[in-house]
C-alpha positions, -999 to +999 in steps of 0.1 A: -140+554+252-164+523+252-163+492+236-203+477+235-201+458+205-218+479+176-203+513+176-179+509+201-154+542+207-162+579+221-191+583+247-225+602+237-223+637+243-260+644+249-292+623+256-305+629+223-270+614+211-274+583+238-308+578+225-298+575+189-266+550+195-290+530+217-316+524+188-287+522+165-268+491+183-300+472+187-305+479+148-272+468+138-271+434+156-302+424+135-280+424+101-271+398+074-241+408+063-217+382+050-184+389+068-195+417+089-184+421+121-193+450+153-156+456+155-162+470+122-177+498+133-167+524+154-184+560+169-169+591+167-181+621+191-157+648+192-170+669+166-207+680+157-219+660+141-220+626+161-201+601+138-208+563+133-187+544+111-190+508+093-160+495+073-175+468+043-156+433+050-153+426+013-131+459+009-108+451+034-073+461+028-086+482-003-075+522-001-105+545-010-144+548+000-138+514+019-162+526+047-199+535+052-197+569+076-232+584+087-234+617+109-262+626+134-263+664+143-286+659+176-297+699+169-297+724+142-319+753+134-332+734+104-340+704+126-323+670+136-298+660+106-289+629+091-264+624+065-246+592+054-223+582+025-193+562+016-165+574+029-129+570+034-103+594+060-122+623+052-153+631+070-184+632+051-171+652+020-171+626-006-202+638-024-209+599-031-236+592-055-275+597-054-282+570-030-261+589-001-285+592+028-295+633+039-324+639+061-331+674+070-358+697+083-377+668+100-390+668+135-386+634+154-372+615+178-335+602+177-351+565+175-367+583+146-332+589+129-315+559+143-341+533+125-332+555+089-294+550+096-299+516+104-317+511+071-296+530+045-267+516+066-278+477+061-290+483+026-253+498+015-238+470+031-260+445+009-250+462-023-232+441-050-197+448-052-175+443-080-135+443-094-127+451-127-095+441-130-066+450-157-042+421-166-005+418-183-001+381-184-019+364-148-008+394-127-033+423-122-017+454-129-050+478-125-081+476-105-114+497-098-138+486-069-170+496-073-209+492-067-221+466-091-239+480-121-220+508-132-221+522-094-198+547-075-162+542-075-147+530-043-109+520-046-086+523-074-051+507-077-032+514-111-026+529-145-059+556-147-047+552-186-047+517-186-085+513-168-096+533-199-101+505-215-129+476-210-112+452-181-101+420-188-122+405-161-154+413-135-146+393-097-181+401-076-167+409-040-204+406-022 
């Protein structure tokens, strides 16, 4: 286990895998992101594909999609892979929404792939994110986290009957 900062946790398994964290780390300190710190994130490098995790600071303490999870598959037969989504316990099988990141079937360096991640990583993280919340008197009894705009669900607390209805009031998280 490592602790650098960005991406801290299991070691690179392969130099293509070094290569790509490298580039990644260097990426990530560049970010505005309100809140959002390296501890955040985390690597994962047990299974194939090479995990790297970043948890959004405005969901903290939500249950759901409350992190941003991207995997690097170093070498496939259809090429270096890249695939990233919002995700929660579950590994990259959340099926997100049509801004999830999948690269396939392209031939480049893992600099190449780490400067994509990087991207789509900082440009989730930069995304409006709102509460609808459900109220019986002051207290919320119902909430729904979500990209701004009609966007993917994230969290969910509450009735599923009662957040049928229009909410009774909009808090932006970020």
């Amino acid at each position: 286990m490592t602790d650098v900062g960005w991406f801290g946790g299991s070691e690179p398994r392969s130099d293509d895998e070094d290569r790509f964290l490298k580039h990644l780390r260097v990426r990530a300190s560049g970010w505005s992101v309100a809140g959002l710190l390296p501890e955040a994130s985390g690597c994962l490098a047990v299974l194939t594909p090479l995990i790297v995790t970043v948890s959004h600071p405005a969901l903290e303490g939500s249950f759901g999609l409350t992190e941003l999870q991207v995997g690097y598959w170093s070498a496939t037969s259809w090429g270096l892979k890249l695939e990233g989504e919002w995700g929660d316990g579950s590994l990259l099988d959340n099926g997100g929404d049509d801004t999830d990141l999948h690269v396939q079937g392209v031939q480049e360096d893992p600099e190449f792939f780490a400067a994509l991640a990087a991207d789509w990583l900082e440009a989730q993280l930069l995304r409006p994110v709102e509460r609808a919340e459900w109220l019986k008197g002051a207290r919320v009894v119902a909430y729904r986290v979500r990209l701004a705009g009609g966007g993917q669900t994230l969290a969910t607390q509450g009735s599923w009957l009662r957040t049928r209805r229009s909410p009774n009031r909009t808090v932006a998280l970020s």
